[in-house]
C-alpha positions in Angstrom: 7.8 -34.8 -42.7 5.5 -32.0 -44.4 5.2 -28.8 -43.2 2.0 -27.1 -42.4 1.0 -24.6 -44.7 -0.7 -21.6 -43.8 -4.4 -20.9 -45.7 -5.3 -17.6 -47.5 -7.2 -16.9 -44.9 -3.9 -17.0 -42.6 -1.8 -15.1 -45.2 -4.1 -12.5 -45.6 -4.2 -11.7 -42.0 -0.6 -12.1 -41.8 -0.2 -9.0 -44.4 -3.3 -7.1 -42.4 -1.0 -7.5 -39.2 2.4 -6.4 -40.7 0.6 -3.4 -42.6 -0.6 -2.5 -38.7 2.8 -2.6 -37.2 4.4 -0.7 -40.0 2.1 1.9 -39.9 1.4 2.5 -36.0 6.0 2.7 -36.1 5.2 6.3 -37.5 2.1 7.1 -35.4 2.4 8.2 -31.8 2.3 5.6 -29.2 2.6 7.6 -26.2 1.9 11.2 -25.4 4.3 13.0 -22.8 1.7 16.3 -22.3 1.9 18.1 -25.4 5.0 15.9 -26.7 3.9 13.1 -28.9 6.0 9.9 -29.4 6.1 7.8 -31.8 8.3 4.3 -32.1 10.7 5.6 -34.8 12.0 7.8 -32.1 13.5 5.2 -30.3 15.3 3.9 -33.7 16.3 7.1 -34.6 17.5 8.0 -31.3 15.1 11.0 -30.2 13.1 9.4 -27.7 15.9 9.9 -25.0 16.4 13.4 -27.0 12.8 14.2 -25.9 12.6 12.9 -22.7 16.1 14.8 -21.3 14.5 18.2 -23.0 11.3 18.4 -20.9 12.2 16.2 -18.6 15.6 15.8 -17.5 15.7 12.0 -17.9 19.1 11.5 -20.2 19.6 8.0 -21.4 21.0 5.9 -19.5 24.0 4.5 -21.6 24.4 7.0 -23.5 27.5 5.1 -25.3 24.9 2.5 -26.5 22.3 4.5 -27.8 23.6 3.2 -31.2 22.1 0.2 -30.9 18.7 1.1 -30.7 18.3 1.5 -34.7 18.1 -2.6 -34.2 14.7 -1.0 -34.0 14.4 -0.2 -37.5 13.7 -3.7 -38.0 10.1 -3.8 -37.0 9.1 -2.1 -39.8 11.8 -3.9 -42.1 10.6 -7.1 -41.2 6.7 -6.1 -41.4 7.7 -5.3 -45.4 9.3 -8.4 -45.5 6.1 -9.9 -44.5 3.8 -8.0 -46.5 6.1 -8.4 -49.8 6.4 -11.9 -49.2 2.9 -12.8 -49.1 1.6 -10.4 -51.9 4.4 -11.4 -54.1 2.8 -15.5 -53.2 6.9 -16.4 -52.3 7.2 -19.0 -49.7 5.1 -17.5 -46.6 7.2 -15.4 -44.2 7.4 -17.6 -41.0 10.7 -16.2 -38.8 10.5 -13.1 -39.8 7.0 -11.8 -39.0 7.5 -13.3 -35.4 10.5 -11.8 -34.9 9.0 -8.3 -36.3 6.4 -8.5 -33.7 8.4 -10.1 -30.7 10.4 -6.8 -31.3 7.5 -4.4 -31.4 6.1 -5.9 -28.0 9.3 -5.6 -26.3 9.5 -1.9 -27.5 6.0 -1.1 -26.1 6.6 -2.4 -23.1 9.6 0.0 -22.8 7.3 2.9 -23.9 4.4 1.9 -21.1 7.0 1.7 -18.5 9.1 5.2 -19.4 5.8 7.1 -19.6 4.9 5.7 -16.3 8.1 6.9 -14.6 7.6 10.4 -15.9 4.3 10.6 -13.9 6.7 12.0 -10.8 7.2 14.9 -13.4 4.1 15.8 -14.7 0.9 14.3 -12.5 -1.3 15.0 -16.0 1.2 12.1 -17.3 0.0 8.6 -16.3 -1.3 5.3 -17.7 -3.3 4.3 -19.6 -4.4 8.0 -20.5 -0.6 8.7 -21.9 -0.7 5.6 -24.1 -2.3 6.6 -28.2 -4.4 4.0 -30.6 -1.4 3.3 -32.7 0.0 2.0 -29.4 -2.7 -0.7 -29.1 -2.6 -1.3 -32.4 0.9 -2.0 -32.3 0.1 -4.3 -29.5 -2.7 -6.3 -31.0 -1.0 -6.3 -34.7 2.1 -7.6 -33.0 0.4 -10.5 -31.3 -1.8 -11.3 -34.2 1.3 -11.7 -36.5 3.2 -13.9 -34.5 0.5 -16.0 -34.0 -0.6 -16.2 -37.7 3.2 -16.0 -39.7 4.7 -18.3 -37.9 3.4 -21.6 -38.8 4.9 -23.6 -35.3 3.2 -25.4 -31.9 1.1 -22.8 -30.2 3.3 -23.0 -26.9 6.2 -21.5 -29.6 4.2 -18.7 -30.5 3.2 -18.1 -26.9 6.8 -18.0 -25.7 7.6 -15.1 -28.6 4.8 -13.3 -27.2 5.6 -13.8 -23.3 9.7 -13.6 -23.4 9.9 -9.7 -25.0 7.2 -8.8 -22.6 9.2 -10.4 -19.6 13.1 -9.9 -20.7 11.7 -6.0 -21.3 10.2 -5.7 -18.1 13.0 -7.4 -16.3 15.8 -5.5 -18.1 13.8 -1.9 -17.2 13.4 -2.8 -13.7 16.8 -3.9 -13.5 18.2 -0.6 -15.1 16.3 1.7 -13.2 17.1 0.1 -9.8 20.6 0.4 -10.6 20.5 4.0 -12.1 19.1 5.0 -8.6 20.9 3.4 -6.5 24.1 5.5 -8.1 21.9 8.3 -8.1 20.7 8.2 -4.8 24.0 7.5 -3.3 25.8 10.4 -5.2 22.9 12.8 -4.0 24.2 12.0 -0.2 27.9 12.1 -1.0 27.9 15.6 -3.4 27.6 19.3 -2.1 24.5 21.2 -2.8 25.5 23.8 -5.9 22.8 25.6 -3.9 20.5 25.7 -0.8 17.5 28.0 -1.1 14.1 28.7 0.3 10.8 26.7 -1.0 9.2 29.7 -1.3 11.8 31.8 -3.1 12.9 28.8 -5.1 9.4 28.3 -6.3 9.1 32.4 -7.0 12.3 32.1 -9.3 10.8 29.6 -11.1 7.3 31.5 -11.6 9.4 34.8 -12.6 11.4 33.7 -15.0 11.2 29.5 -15.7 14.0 29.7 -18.4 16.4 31.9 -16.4 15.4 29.3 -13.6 16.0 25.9 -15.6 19.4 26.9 -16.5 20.7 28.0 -13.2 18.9 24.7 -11.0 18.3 21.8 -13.8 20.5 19.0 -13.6 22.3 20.5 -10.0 22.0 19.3 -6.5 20.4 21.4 -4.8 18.9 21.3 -0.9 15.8 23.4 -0.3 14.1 24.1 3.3 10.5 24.7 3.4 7.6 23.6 5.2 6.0 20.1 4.1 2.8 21.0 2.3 1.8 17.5 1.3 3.4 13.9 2.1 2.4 10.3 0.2 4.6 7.7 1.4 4.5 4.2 0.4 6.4 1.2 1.0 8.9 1.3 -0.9 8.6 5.0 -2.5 7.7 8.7 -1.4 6.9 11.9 -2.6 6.9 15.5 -0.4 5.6 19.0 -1.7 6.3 22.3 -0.3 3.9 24.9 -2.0 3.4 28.8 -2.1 0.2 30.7 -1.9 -0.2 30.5 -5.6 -0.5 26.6 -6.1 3.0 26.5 -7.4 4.9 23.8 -5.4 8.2 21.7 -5.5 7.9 17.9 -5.4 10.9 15.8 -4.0 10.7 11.7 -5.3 12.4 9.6 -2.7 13.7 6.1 -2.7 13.0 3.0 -0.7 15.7 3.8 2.0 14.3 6.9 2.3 10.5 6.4 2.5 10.6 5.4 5.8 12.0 8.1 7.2 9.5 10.4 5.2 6.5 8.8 7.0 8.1 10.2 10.4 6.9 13.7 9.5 3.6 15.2 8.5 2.5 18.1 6.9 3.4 21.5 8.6 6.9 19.9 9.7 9.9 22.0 8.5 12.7 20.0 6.9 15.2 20.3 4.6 15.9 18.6 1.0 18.5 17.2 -0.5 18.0 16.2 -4.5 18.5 16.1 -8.1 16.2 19.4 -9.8 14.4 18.1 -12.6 13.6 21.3 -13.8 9.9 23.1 -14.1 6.6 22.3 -15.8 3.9 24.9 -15.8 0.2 23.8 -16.0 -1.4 26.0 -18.5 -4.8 24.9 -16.8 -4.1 25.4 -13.2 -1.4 28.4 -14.2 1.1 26.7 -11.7 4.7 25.9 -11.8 5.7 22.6 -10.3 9.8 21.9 -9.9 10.5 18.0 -9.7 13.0 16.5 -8.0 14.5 13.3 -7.9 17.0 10.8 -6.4 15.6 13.2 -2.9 17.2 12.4 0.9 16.4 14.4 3.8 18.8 16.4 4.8 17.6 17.7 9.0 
């Protein structure tokens, strides 16, 4: 049986692709505020670097962070390709669909992240976060399966629709476990502190660094009066503000969303979560202090 042979045509845009995914790997893909990211962050292990630094989010298996230079790869492979073809060896078939089914399943994992970090910082949401090279990664990706890998179209399709799915899948399945632990060692741990919304917030608007240090990464509970509620079905968010426009924001979970909706704006309650830490809006000249993994506490 002969095997199909790819034109020049093909092989040409088989190189065009792989030189796209190996140089949008360097380029920012998303953009976390003023913090650009880029895919090498994830191989070289300062994506989650990043994201605990102005965020708070750690990784969450820290013990397997090692095996995200499997990463490396992408661009690797898009070489591979690119050498291959130039060099008129036998036409790289494998290996530019695994390059690209790699690069999909890492931009999905990027969209997603950047998406969670909108509870954070508000300015952070999609697709506004997500950079050119992103797309480019994207389309490159999909274009190189599709034209290295000389099989039945229903074989290319599946190496474009399994990273997308097995990445979504895997995210959602990590973060719903992460907060379930999260969420039940809120209710079960002492509050390292229980302050004011008001004085909390003016801590944080004196001096943010002194702040971070003393309230990032500790339960704390905080009493205020609600200045803005959005509850959902399965998720919530409550504000208590100052005078200023600086306010705290409290993320709560599905078992907790419904008894958010219960109260309305002007109610008093009191807080139980996770402090994220502070952002401060150069724009507005506000400080906002995220919380996460939130239960009421009345």
């Amino acid at each position: 049986m002969t095997t199909h042979q790819p034109s020049h045509f093909t092989k040409r845009l088989s190189v065009l692709f792989a030189a796209g995914i190996l140089l949008s790997f360097f380029l920012p893909w998303v953009n976390w505020g003023s913090v650009p990211v880029s895919a090498k962050d994830m191989a070289t292990g300062n994506f989650y670097n990043l994201s605990e630094t102005n965020f708070g989010l750690a990784s969450p298996f820290p013990e397997m962070d090692f095996a995200n230079a499997v990463f490396w790869l992408i661009p690797v492979l898009s070489l591979v390709v690119i050498l291959l073809v130039l060099l008129k060896k036998r036409h790289a078939t494998l290996w530019g669909a695994m390059a690209g089914a790699l690069a999909l399943s890492l931009a999905v994992v990027y969209a997603l992240f950047t998406n969670e970090l909108n509870m954070f910082d508000p300015a952070i949401s999609l697709p506004g976060a997500l950079q050119p090279a992103f797309y480019a990664a994207v389309i490159a990706s999909i274009g190189l399966i599709l034209c290295s890998w000389q099989k039945k179209l229903v074989w290319k399709l599946l190496f474009i629709i399994a990273p997308i799915a097995l990445s979504y899948l895997a995210f959602s399945q990590i973060k719903k476990s992460q907060l379930t632990e999260k969420v039940a060692a809120t209710q079960t741990l002492t509050a390292a502190y229980k302050v004011d919304a008001v004085a909390l917030i003016q801590e944080f608007v004196t001096t943010d660094s002194a702040a971070n240090a003393k309230y990032r990464e500790q339960i704390v509970e905080v009493t205020g009066i609600i200045s803005e509620l959005n509850a959902k079905d399965s998720t919530a968010t409550l504000s208590m503000a100052d005078s200023t426009g600086s306010y705290v924001i409290f993320d709560f979970e599905k078992d907790q969303a419904a008894k958010v909706k219960a109260f309305k704006p002007g109610d008093r309650v009191a807080v139980k979560g996770l402090c994220s830490g502070s952002i401060f809006s150069e724009i507005m000249g506000t400080q906002t202090i995220s919380f996460k993994h939130a239960i009421l506490n009345n």
